[in-house]
C-alpha positions in Angstrom: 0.0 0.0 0.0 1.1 3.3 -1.1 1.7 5.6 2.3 1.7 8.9 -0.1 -0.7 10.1 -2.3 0.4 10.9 -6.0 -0.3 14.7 -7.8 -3.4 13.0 -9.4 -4.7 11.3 -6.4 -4.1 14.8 -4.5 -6.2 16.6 -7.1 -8.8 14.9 -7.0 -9.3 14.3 -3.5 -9.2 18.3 -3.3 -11.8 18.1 -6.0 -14.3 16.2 -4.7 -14.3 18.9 -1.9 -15.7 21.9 -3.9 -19.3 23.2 -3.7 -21.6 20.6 -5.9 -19.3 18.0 -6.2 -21.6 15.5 -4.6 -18.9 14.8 -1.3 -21.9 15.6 0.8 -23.9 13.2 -0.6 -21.4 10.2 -1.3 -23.7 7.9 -0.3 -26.2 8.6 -2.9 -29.6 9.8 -2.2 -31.0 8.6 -5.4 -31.9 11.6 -5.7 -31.0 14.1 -9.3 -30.8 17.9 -8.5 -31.7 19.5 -11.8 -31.9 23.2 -13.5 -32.0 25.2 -16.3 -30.1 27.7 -18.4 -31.2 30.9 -18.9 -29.7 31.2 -22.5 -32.4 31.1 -25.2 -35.3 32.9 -23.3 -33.9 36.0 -24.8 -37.7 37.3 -24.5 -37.3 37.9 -21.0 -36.8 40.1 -18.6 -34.9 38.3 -15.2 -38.0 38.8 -13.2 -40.3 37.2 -15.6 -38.0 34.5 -16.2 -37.7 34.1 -12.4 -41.3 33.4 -12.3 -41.9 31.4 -15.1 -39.3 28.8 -14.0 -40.3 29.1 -10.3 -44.0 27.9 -11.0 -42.7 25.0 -13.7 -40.9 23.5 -10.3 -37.3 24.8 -11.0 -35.0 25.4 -8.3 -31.6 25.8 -9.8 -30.4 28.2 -12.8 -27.3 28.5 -14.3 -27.7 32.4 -15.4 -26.3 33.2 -18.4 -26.8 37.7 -19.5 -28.7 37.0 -22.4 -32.1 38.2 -20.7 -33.8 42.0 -22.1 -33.0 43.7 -18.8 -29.4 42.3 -18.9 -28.4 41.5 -22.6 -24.7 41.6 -22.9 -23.6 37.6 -23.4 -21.2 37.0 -26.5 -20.8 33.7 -27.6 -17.0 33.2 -28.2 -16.3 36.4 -27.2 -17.1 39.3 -24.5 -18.9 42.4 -23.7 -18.1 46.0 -22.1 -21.1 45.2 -19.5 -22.4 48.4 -19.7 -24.9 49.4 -16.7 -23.6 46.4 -14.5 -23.2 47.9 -11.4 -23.0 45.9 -8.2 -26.1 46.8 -7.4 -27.3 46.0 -10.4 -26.1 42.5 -10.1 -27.4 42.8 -6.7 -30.8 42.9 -7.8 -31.1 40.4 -10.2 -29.1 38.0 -8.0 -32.1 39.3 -5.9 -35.0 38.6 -8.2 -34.1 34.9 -9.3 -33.6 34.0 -5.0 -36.7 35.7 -4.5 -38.4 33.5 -6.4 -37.4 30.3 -4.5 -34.1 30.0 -7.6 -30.4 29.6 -6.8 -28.1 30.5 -9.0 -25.4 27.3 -9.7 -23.5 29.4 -12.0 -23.0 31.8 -15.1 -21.9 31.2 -18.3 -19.0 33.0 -20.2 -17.7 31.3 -23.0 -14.9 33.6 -24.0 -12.3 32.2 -26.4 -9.4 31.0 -24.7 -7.0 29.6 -27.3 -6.9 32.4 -29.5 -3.9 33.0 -31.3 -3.4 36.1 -30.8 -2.2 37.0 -27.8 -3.6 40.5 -26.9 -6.9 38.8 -27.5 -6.6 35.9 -24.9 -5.5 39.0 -21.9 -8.7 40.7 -23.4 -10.8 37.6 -23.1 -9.3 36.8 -19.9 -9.7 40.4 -18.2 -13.2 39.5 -19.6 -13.5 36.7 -17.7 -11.8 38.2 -14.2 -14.5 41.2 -14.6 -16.9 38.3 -14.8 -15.9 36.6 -11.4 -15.8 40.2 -10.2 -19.8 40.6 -10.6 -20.6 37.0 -10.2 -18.8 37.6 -6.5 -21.2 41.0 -6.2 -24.0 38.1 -6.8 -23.4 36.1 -4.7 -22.0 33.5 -7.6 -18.6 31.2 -7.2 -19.1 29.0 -10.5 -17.8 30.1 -13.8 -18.8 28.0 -17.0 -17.1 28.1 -20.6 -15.8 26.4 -23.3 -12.2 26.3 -24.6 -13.9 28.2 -27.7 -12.6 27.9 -31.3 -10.3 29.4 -33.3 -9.2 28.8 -36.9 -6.0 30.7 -38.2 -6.7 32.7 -41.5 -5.7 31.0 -44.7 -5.7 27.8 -46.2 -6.0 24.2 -43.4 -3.1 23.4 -41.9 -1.8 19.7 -41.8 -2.3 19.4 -38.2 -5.7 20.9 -36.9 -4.9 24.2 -35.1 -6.5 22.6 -31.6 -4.4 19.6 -32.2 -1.3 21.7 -32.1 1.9 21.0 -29.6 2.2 24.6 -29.3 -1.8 25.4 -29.0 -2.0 22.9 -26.5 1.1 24.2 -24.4 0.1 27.5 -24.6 -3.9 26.4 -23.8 -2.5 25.2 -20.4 -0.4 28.5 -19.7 -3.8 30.6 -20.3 -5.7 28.4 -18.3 -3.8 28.4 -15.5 -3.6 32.3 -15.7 -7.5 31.7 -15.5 -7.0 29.7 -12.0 -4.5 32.2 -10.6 -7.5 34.9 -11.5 -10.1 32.5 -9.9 -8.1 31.7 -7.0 -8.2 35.7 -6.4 -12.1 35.8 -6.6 -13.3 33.1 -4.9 -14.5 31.1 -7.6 -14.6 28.5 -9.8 -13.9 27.5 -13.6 -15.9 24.5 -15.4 -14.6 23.8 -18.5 -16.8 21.5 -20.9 -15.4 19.4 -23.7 -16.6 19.3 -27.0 -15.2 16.9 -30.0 -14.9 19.8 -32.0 -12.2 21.7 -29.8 -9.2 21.1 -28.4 -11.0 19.1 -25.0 -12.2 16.5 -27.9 -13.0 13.8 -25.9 -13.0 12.8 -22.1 -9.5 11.8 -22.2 -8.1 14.8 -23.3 -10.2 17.1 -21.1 -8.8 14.9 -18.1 -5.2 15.2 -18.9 -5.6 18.8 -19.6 -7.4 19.4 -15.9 -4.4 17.2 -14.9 -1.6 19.6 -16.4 -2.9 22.6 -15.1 -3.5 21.4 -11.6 -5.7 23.7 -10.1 -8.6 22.6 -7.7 -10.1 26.0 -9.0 -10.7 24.4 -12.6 -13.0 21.5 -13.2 -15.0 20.1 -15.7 -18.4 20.7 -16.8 -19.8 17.5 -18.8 -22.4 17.9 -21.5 -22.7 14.4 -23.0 -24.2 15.4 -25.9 -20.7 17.2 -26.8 -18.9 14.1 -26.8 -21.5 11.7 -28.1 -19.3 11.0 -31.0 -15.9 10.2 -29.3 -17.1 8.5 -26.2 -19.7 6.3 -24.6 -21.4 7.8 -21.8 -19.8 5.1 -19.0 -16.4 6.4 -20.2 -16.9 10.3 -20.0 -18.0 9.4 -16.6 -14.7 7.1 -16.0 -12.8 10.1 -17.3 -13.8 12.8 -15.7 -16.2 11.8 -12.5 -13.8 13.1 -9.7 -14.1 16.4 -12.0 -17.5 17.2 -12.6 -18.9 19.9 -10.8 -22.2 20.3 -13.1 -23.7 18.0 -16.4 -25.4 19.5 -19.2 -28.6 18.1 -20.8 -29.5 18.7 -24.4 -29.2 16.2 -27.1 -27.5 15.4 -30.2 -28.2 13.1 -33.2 -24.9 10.9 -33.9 -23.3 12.6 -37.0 -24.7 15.6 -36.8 -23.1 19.2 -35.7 -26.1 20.9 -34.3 -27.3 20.4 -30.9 -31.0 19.9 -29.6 -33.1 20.0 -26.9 -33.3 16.4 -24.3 -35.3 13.9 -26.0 -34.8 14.9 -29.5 -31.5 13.3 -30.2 -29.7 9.7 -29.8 -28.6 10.2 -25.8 -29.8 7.5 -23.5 -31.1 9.6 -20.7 -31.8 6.9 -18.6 -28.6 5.9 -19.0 -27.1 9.7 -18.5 -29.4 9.9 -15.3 -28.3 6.4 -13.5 -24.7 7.3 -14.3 -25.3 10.7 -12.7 -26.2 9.8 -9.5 -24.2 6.9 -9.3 -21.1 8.6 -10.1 -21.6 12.6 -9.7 -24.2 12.2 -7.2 -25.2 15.8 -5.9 -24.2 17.4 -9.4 -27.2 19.2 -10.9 -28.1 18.3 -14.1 -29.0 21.2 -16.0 -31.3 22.0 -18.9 -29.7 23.6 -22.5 -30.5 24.5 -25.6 -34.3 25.2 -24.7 -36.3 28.2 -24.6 -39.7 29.1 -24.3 -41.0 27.0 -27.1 -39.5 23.8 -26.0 -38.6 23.7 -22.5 -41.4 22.0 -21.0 -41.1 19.3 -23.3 -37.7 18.8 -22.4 -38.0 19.0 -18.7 -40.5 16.0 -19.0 -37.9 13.8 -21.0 -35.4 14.5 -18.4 -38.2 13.9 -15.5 -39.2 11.0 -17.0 -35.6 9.6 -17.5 -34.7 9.4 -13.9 -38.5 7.7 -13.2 -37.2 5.1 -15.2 -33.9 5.0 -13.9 -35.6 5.1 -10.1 -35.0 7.8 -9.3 -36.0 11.3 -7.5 -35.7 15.1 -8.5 -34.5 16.2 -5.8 
């Protein structure tokens, strides 16, 4: 028996530690928290969003500033914020816990592999004055992508995200990002996708490896990944890591996204593996709206029926 523990081991002991990681609940409840993002309900304002979610049952948003009264979210890339004051932030903080909501966490989604490097301190002072207003919130959790970025001219042999130097230099910029979160109190989920460089479950791991910062974890959205893993090895992969799971869908061979239920995922499957190996992780609605939501909520409710299960 080993009397030391190794850099990994130490990780992800430290992981398991953080807010939503489930260490509360290690002996599993059988019992799914799940949410919703605010994204695509671009029609309205925080307080009737706040109420419309509240009376469907919801208790957990991730809050993303896409909303009338606070439009300013950039997909890729970022935003002056102008008229976010702390007490601005205050009061829509306010508005969603009001109405019986907690806010897991906000969505960014800056670029952070750009090759230019006066972009990535751009994107990343982004990202800092993010954490900055998320704190005046009340809001620890921080969720993006990688993002993409293709260099101009014609395809290079080796994809740009497959890149020695990308790579190297995708680990310096993300550890900047945990020296900023370490400063604010907060937290970084990344979330793989097969088209960027955290292309599968694998390579997300040994990324959160290299950097080694408890303040950077992963988000998993299955549906990302659908082609490059099975669901029982994302979980393998990245379980100690997962502080929060995504649920939309996605049909195998096919780029775009869609709303739970309308794609090839096994939910059932997703929702046993969840609390088996995640348990306390919320499990939160994307890719829905006003249109679609409710439909989606019902696939996902009726999932963890089947799997025996309880929203918790």
């Amino acid at each position: 028996m080993r009397s030391e523990l190794t850099r990994r081991d130490a990780l992800q002991v430290g992981a398991v530690a953080l807010p939503w990681a489930g260490a509360a609940e290690a002996k599993s409840t059988r019992k799914l928290p799940i949410g919703i993002a605010t994204m695509q309900f671009r029609e309205y304002t925080n307080a009737g969003l706040a109420k419309e979610l509240s009376e469907q049952g919801f208790r957990i948003v991730q809050l993303f500033f896409t909303q009338t009264d606070s439009n300013y979210w950039k997909y890729g890339g970022r935003s002056d914020l102008p008229g976010m004051t702390p007490e601005r932030a205050r009061e829509i903080a306010a508005t969603y816990r009001s109405a019986g909501l907690s806010i897991h966490s906000m969505g960014v989604y800056t670029t952070l592999v750009h090759a230019d490097t006066a972009e990535r301190k751009a994107n990343l002072a982004y990202f800092e004055n993010m954490m900055k207003i998320g704190g005046q919130m009340g809001v620890r959790t921080f969720v993006s992508e990688a993002g993409h970025y293709q260099p101009p001219g014609p395809a290079p042999a080796i994809p740009y995200d497959y890149q020695d130097d990308v790579w190297k230099m995708a680990v310096e910029t993300v550890k900047e990002l945990a020296r900023m979160a370490e400063g604010q109190g907060a937290t970084v989920l990344l979330e793989p996708i097969y088209r960027s460089i955290f292309a599968t479950a694998k390579r997300t791991r040994v990324f959160l490896e290299e950097v080694g910062s408890p303040r950077v974890r992963a988000l998993l959205d299955p549906a990302n990944l659908l082609e490059a893993n099975d669901l029982e090895e994302m979980f393998e992969q990245l379980h100690p890591w997962i502080s929060c799971i995504h649920a939309k869908d996605r049909k195998l061979h096919v780029t775009t996204g869609v709303a739970a239920g309308q794609g090839d995922l096994d939910y059932r499957k997703l929702v046993t593996l969840a609390a088996k190996r995640t348990p306390g992780v919320p499990v939160i609605l994307e890719y829905v709206g006003s249109s679609n939501y409710k439909e989606a909520l019902e696939h996902l409710r009726n999932a963890i029926r089947l799997a025996g299960l309880r929203q918790a």
